[in-house]
C-alpha positions as CSV (number, residue, x, y, z in Angstrom):
1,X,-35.3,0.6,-9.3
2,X,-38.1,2.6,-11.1
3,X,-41.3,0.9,-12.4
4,X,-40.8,2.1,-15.7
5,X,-39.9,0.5,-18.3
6,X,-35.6,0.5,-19.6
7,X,-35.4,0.8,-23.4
8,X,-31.9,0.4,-25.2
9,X,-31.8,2.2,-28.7
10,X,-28.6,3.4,-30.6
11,X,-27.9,6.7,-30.5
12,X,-28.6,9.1,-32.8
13,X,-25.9,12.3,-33.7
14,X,-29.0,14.4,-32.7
15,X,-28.2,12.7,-29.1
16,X,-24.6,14.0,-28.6
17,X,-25.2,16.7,-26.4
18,X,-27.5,14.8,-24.0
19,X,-25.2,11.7,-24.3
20,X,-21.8,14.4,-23.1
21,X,-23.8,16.1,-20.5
22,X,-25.1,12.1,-18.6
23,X,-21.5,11.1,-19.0
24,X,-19.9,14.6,-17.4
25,X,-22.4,14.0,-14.7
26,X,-21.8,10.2,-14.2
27,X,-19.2,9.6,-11.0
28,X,-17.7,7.1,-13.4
29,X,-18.0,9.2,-16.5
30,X,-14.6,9.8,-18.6
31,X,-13.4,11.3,-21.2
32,X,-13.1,8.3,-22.9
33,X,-16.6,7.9,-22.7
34,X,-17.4,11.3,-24.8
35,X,-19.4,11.6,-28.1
36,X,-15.9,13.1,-29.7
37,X,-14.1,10.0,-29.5
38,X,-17.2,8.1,-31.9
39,X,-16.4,11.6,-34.7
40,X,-12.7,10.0,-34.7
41,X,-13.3,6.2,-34.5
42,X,-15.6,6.6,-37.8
43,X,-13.6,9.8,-39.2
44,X,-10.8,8.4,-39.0
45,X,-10.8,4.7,-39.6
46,X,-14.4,4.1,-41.0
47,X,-15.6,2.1,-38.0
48,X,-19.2,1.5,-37.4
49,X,-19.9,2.7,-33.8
50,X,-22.9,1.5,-32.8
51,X,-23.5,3.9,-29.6
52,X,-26.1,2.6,-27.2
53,X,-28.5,4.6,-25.0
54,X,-30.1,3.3,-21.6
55,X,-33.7,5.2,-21.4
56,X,-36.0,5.0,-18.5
57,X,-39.3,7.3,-19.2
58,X,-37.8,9.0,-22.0
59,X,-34.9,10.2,-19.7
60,X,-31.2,8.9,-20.5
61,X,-29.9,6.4,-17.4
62,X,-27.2,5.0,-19.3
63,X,-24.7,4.8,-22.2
64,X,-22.6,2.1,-23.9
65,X,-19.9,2.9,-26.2
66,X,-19.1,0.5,-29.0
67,X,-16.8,0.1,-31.9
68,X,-16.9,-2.4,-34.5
69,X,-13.6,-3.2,-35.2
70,X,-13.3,-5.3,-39.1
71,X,-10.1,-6.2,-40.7
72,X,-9.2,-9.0,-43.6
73,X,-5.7,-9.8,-41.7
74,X,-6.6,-9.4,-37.8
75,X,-10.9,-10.3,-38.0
76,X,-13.8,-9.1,-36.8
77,X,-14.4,-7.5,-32.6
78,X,-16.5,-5.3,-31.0
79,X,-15.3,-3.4,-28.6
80,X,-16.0,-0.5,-25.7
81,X,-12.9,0.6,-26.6
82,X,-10.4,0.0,-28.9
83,X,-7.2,1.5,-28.8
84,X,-7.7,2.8,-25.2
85,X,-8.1,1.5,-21.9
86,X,-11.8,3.0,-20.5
87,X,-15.3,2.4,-21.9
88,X,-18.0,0.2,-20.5
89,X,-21.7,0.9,-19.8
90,X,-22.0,3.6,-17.1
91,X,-25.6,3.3,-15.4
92,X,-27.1,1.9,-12.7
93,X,-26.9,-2.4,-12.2
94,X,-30.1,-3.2,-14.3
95,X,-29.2,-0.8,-16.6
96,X,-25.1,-2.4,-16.7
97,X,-26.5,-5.8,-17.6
98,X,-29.2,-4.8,-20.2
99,X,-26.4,-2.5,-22.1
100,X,-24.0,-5.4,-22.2
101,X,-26.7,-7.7,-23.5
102,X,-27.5,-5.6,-25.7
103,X,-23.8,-5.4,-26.7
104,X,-24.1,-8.9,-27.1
105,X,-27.0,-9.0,-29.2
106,X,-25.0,-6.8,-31.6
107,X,-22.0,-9.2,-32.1
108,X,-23.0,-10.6,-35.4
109,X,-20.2,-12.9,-36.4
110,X,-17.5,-10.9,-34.0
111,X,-14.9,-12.9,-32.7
112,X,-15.1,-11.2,-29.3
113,X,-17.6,-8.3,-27.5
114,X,-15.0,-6.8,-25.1
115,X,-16.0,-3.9,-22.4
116,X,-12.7,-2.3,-21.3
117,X,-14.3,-0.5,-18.1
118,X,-12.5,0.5,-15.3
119,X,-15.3,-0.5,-12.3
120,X,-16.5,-3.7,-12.2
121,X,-19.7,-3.8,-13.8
122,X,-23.4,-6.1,-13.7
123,X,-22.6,-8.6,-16.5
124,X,-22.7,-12.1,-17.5
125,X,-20.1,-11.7,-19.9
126,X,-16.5,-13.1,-18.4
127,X,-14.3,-11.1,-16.5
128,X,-10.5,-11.0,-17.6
129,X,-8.0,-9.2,-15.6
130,X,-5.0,-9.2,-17.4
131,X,-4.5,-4.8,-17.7
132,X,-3.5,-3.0,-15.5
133,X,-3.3,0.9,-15.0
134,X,-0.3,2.6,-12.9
135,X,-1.2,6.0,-11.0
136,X,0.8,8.8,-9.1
137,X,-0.8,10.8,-6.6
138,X,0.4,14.3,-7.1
139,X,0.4,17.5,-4.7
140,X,-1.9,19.6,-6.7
141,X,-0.2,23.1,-7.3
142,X,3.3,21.7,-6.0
143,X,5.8,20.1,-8.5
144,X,8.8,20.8,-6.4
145,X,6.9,18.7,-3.5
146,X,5.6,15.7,-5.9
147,X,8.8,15.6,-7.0
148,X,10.8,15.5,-3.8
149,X,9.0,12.3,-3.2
150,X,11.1,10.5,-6.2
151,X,14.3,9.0,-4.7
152,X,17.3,10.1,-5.7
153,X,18.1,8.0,-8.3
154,X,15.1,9.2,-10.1
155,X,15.5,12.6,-9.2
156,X,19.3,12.4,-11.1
157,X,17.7,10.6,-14.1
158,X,14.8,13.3,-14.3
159,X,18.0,15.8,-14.4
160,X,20.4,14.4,-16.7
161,X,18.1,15.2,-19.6
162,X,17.7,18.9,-18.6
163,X,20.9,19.4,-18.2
164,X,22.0,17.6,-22.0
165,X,19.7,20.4,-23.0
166,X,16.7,18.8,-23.6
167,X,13.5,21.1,-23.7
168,X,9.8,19.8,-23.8
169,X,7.3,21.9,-25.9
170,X,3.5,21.1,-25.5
171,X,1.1,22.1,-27.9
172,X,-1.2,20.6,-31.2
173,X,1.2,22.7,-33.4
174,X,4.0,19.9,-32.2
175,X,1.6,17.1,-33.8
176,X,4.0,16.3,-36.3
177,X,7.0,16.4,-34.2
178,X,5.4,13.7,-32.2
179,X,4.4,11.8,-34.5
180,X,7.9,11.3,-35.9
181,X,9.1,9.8,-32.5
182,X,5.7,7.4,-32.4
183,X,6.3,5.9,-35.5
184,X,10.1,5.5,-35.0
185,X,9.3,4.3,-31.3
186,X,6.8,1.4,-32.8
187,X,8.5,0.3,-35.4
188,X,11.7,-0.6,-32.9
189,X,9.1,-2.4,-31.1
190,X,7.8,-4.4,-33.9
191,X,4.6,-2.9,-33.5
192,X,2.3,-0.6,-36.6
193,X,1.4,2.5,-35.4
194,X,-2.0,5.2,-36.0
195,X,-1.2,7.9,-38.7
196,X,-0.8,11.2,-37.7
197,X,-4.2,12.2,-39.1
198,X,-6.2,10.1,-35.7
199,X,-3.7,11.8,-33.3
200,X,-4.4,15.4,-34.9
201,X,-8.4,14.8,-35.3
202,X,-8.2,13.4,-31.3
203,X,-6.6,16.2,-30.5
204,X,-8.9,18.6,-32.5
205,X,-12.0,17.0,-31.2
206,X,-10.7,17.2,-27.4
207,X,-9.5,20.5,-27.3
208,X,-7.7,21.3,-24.2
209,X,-8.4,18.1,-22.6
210,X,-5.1,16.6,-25.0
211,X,-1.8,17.6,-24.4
212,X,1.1,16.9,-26.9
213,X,4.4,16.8,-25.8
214,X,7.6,16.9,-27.3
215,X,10.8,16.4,-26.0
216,X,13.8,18.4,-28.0
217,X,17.6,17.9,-27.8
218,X,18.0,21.0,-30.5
219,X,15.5,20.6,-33.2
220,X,15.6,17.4,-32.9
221,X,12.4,15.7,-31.5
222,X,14.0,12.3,-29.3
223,X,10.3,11.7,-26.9
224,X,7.2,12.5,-27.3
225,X,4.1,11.7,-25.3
226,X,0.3,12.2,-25.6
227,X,-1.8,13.0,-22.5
228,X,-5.6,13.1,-21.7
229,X,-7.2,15.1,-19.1
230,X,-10.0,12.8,-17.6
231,X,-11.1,14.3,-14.1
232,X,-9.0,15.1,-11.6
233,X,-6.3,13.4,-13.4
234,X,-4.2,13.4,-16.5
235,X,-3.1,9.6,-18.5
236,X,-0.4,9.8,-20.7
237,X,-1.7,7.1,-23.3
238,X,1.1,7.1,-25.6
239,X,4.6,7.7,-24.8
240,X,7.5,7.1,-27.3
241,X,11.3,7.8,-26.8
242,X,14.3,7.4,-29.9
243,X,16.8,4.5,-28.8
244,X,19.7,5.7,-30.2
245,X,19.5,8.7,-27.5
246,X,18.7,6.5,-24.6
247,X,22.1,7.8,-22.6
248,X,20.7,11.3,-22.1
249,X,17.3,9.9,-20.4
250,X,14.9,11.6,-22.8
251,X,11.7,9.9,-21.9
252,X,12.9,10.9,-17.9
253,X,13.1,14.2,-19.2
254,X,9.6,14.1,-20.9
255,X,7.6,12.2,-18.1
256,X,9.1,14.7,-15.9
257,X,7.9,17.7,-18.0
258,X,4.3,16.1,-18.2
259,X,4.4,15.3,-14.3
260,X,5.5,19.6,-13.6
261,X,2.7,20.6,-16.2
262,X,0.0,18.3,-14.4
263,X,1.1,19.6,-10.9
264,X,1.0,22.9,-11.6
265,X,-2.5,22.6,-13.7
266,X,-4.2,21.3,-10.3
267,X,-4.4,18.0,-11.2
268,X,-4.5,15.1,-8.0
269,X,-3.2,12.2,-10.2
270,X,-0.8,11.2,-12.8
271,X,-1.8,8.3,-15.0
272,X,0.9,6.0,-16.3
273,X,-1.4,4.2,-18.8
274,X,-1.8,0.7,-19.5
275,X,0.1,-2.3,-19.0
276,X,0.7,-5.6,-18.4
277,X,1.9,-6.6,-14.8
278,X,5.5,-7.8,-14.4
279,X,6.5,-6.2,-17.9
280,X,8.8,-3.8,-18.0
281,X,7.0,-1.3,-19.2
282,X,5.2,-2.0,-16.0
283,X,8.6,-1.4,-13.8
284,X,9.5,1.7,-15.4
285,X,6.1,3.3,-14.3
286,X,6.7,1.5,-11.0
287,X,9.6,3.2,-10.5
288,X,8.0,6.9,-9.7
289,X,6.4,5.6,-6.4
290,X,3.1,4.9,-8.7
291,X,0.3,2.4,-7.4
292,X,-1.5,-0.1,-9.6
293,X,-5.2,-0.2,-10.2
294,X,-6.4,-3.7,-12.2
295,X,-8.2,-2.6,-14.7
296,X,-11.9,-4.6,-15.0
297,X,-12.1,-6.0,-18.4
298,X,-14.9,-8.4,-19.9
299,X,-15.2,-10.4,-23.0
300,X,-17.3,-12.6,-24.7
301,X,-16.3,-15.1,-27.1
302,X,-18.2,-17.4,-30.0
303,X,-14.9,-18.8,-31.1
304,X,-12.9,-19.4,-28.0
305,X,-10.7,-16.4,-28.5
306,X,-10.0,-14.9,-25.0
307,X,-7.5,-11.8,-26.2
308,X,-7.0,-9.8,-29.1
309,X,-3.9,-10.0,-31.3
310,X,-0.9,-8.0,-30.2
311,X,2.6,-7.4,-31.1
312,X,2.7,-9.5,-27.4
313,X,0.9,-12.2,-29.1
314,X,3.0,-15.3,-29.7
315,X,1.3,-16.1,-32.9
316,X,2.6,-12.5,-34.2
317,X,6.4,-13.0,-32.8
318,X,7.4,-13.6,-36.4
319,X,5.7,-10.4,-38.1
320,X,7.3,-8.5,-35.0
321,X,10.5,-9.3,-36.5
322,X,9.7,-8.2,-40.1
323,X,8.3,-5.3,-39.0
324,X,11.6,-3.8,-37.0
325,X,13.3,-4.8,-39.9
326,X,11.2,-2.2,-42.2
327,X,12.3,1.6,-44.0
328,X,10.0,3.9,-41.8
329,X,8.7,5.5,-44.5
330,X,6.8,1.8,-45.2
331,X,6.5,1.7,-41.6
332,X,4.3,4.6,-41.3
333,X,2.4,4.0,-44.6
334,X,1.3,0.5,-44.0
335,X,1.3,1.0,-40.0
336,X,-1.5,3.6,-40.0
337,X,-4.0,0.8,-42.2
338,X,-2.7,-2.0,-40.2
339,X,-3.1,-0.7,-36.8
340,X,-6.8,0.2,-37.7
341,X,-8.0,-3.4,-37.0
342,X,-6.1,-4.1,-34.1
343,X,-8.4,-3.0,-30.8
């Protein structure tokens, strides 16, 4: 621990660079973490991001992402961060629990701070494991190896789309394509969905570290996923497949695509995403021979609240219902306002 003195302060736009280049040096530094991600947050959706830098001797030694998340229907959170899985305070111990104070000092009427980090981190807020995230160790270089390893009923699945004729494209100029599956894909759920402007700014603002994916059966888009390149691996963070061609195993077809494109890119790992354990969005990602990693979230509450409002959520099963019952064209109108205060 150095003598001098830490000093949190909010960072500045003038700060991006510096704030990238700790991060990219950070052995827990993601992509999540990036100064990009804040441009889309407020671009996007209008959220205050309230950005914290850790400073020892004028020298950064830490960073804190935040988002304040404000709605009229859903509340009031702050949150590090929303709509993905990674974000937390990356520094050194003291400089962990001084960020998250300092996180907490900025609450101002929230409902809840929550730090969605994937470490465990020096904090007195509480600790809530209920996430998990579901990776697949890949042989970098070697898709015909990483993919012997799937058993043979996987394998056949894997197959049956290829050989229906489905073809997966990659690329931002498939943005819309994807987007069309997404919002069908939520709606069946019950669940609103972000417009198509967050996915094309995220994807503008990340460059080659996003991959869109779309699977075809003709012209017609039936999956579609979005990755992230974070390190030596690649997370898939939304993935959406149409149910009316579930017999031809389109999302197989897609996740397989993604899984070749990582493998032969040099990537070590293959990140499932999120999820909740036991779910079965959980056993579908089980099924590649994937391990699970709980993910180390912490909140702190003024009002009791220990989770933020999901489609999940009992108190919502109702709206669920009105939702799958909506035109998608009022779907993806009201979806892309809605889902803006929802973490």
């Amino acid at each position: 621990m150095s003598d001098q003195a830490l000093q949190i302060s909010e960072a500045q736009e003038s700060d991006a660079f510096a704030w990238n280049a700790f991060v990219e040096a950070h052995e827990h530094g993601s992509t999540f973490h990036r100064w990009e991600w804040r441009d889309v947050y407020a671009g996007v959706y209008g959220h205050a991001c309230p950005y914290l830098i850790a400073r020892r001797g004028g020298a950064i030694v830490g960073v804190l992402p935040l988002v304040r998340v404000k709605s009229l229907v859903f509340g009031h959170y702050l949150v590090s961060l929303p709509y993905v899985s990674y974000g937390g305070p990356l520094s050194d111990a003291e400089g962990e629990a001084a960020l998250t104070d300092a996180a907490a000092n900025l609450a101002h009427g929230a409902k809840l701070v929550e730090l969605r980090s994937r470490i465990a981190i020096s904090t007195t807020l509480t600790p809530v494991n209920r996430k998990i995230t579901v990776l697949l160790d890949l042989v970098p270089g070697d898709y015909d190896a990483t993919f012997k390893r799937f058993d043979s009923k996987l394998r056949s699945q894997v197959r049956r789309g290829e050989k229906e004729g489905i073809v997966v494209k990659f690329g931002r100029e498939h943005a819309a394509a994807y987007h069309q599956v997404f919002v069908e894909h939520m709606r069946d759920l019950g669940s609103p969905a972000h417009g198509l402007r967050f996915f094309e700014r995220l994807a503008d603002s990340l460059g080659d570290r996003a991959w869109i994916g779309v699977a075809y059966l003709g012209d017609t888009p039936v999956a579609a996923g979005f990755a992230i390149e974070n390190g030596r691996e690649v997370e898939i963070s939304w993935a959406s497949a149409l149910r009316r061609y579930q017999k031809i195993s389109p999302n197989m077809a897609l996740y397989g695509a993604f899984i070749r494109r990582a493998c032969e890119r040099g990537f070590d790992v293959f990140n499932f995403g999120r999820c909740t354990e036991g779910s079965g969005t959980h056993k579908f990602k089980k099924q590649w021979g994937s391990q699970d990693e709980p993910l180390q979230w912490y909140f702190g509450a003024a009002t009791g609240l220990l989770d933020i409002p999901t489609s999940e959520s009992p108190g919502y099963r109702s709206a669920v219902r009105v939702w799958q019952a909506l035109p998608l064209a009022i779907a993806r109108v009201l979806g892309s306002h809605l889902i803006a205060g929802i973490p």
